[in-house]
N, C-alpha and C positions, 0 to 999 in steps of 0.2 A: 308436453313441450318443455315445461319450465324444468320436471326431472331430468330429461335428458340432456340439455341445458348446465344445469346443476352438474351431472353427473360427469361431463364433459371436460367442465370448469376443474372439476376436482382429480380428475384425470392427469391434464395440463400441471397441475400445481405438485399434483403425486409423483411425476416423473421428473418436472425441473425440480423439485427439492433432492431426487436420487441422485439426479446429474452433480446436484451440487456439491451433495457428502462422496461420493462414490470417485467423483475426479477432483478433486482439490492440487492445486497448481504445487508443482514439484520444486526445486532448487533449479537456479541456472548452473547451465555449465562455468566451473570455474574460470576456464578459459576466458569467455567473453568478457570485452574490455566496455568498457562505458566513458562518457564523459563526465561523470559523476555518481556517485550511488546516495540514495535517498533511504534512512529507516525510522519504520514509524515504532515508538516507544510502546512497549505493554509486554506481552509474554515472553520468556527467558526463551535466548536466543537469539533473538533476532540481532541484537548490537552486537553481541558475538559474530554472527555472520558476516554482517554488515563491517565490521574491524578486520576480518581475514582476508574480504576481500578489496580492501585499502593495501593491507600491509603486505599482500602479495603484488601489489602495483595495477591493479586490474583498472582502478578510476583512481583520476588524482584528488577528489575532493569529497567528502561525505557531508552529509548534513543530517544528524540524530533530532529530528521532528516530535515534540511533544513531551520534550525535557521539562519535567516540574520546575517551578520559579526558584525552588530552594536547593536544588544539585546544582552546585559550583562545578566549573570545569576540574579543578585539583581533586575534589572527590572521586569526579565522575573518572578520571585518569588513574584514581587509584585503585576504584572497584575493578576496574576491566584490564587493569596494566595496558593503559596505552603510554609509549613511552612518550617525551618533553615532545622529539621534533615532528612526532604524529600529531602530534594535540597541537602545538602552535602552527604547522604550516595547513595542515588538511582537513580539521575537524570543525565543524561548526554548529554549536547547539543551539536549537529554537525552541524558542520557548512561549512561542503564542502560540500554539496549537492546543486544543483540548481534546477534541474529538475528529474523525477521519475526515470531517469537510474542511475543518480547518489545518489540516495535515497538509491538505492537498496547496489550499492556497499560500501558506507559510514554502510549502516545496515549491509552487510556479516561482513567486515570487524571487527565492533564494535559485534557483535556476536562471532568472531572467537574467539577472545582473553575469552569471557567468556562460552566458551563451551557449549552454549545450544544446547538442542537438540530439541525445540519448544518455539516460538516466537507467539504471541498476533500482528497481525499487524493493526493497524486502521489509517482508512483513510476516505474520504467521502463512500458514497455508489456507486458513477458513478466513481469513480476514484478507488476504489478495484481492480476489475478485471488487470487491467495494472501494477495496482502496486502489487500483487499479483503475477504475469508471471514474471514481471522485480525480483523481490526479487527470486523466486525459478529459475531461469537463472544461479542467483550470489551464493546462498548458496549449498554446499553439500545435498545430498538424504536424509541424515538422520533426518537432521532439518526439520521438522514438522512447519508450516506454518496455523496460525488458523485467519481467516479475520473476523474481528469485524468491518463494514461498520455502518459509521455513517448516518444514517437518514438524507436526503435532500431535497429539491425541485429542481432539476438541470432544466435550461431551456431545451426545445429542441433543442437547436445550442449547448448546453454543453453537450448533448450524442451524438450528431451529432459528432461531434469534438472526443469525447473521444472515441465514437465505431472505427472512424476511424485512431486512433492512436490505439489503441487495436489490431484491425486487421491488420492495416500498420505491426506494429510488428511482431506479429506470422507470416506472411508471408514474412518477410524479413529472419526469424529464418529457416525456411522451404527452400526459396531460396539460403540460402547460405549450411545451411544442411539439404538436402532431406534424409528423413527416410529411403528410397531406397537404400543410399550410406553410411552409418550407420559405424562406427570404429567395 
């Protein structure tokens, strides 16, 4: 019993980890419009993305999550050439964030105040999924959540790692509230 069991389990794990590498969340269409767009700071690209689609008019306001304490806005304008009246009317960097829970609540938060009802979020493409769950944890139902995964080469230890920070997750959310026992 216990092999089969075992064997089951490791079944389960061997295919949602396939699922996980094998489909990784694509780019949005450039077209769709947001009420804002949200990007979380780390691998090359993503604020690239996140700036084109500002400067093509898609969302009026961005908020770059997880700005180090020591990037000044004039730096940060000069690395990506954003020009003056992007960076003073539509940009906003946060800088409490360290890691993707705190991403999420730095983004509710910076949402709250500008009332959207749909957010543009980009991030890598191995790193969506977590940061997608973390973000709709933190926001209300009604906000609308559209992921624009930036194209990568993630090694295998970097899905390795991130399926199982994914999963760690949802199953922490489940053990402290089982569906079962529901408000």
């Amino acid at each position: 019993m216990f092999r089969r069991t075992a064997a089951f389990l490791l079944l389960i794990w061997l295919f949602g980890f396939l699922w996980f590498a094998v489909t990784l969340p694509g780019p949005l269409d450039d077209a769709v419009r947001t009420d804002a767009v949200i990007v979380l700071t780390g691998s090359k690209g993503r604020i690239e993305r996140a700036l084109t689609v500002l400067d093509a008019g898609r969302a009026p306001r961005l908020l770059i999550s997880g700005v180090d304490r020591e990037v000044k806005p004039r730096e940060l304008a000069a690395e990506f050439r954003i020009p003056d009246r992007l960076m003073k009317c539509c940009i906003t960097l946060g800088y409490e964030a360290y890691d993707t829970r705190s991403n999420a609540v730095e983004a509710a938060n910076w949402l709250a105040r500008r009332k959207a009802r749909s957010v543009r979020l980009v991030t890598a493409d191995w790193h969506m999924r977590r940061a997608a769950y973390e973000l709709a944890r933190e926001l209300p139902d009604h906000i609308a959540i559209l992921e624009d995964g930036v194209p990568s080469r993630p090694s295998l230890s970097t899905l390795f790692l991130e399926y199982h920070k994914y999963f760690g997750r949802m199953a922490l959310d489940l053990w402290n509230r089982p569906p079962w026992k529901a408000n």
